[in-house]
C-alpha positions as CSV (number, residue, x, y, z in Angstrom):
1,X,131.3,96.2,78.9
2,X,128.5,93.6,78.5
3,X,129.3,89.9,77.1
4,X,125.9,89.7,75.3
5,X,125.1,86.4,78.2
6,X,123.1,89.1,80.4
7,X,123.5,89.9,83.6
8,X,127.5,89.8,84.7
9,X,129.0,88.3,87.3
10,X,129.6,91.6,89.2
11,X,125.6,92.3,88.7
12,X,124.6,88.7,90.2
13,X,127.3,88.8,93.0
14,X,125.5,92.5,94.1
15,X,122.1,90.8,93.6
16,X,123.0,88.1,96.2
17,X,124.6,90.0,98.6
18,X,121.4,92.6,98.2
19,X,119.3,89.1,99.2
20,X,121.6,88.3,102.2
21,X,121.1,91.4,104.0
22,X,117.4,91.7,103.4
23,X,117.2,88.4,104.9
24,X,118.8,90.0,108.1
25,X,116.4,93.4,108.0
26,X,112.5,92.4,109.1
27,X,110.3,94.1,105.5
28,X,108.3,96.1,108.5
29,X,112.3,98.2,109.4
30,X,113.7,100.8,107.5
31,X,117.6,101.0,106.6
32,X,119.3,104.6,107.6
33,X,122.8,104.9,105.6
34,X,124.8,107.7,106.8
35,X,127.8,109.0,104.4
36,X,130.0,110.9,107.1
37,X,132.5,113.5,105.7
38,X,134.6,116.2,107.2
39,X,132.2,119.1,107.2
40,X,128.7,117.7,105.2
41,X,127.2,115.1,105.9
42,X,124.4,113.0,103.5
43,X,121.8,110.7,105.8
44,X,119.3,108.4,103.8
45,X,116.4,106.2,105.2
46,X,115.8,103.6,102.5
47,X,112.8,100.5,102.7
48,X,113.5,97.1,102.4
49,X,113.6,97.0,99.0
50,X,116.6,99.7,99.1
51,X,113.7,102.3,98.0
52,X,114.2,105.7,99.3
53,X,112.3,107.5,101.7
54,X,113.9,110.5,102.5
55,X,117.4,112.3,102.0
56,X,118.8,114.8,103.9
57,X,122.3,116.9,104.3
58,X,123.8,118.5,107.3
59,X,126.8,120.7,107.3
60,X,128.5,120.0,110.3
61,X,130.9,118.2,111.5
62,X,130.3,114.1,112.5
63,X,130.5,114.2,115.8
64,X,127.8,116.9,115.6
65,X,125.5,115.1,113.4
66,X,123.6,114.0,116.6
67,X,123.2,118.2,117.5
68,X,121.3,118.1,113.9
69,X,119.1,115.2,114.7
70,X,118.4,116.6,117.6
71,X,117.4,120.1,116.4
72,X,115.5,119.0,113.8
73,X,112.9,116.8,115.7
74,X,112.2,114.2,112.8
75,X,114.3,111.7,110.6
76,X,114.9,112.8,106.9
């Protein structure tokens, strides 16, 4: 629902929080979010500027996400 003033409060609060953390990550890093679910997991390596770089999926189990890593032999 928009208020015709442009960008809400929710969108600014999410821009400043966005700003906070990218103040705490050097630009040269990259950000590795992991979703962890019972049997499938999602990993995603994003840049700086929340960009992403690669995407992967593993179905196992979390504690055996590290097994994946390891038997893959790169990051997504």
């Amino acid at each position: 629902m928009s208020n015709g003033k442009g960008v809400s409060r929710g969108d600014r609060n999410r821009n400043a929080r966005l700003s906070r953390l990218r103040v705490l990550v050097p630009a040269c890093n990259a950000i590795v979010g992991i979703d962890l679910a019972d049997n499938k997991q999602a990993v995603v390596v994003t840049d700086h500027d929340s960009k992403v770089l690669g995407r992967r999926t593993f179905r196992c189990r979390a504690w055996d996400l590290g097994l994946a890593f390891d038997s893959e032999g790169r990051v997504p």
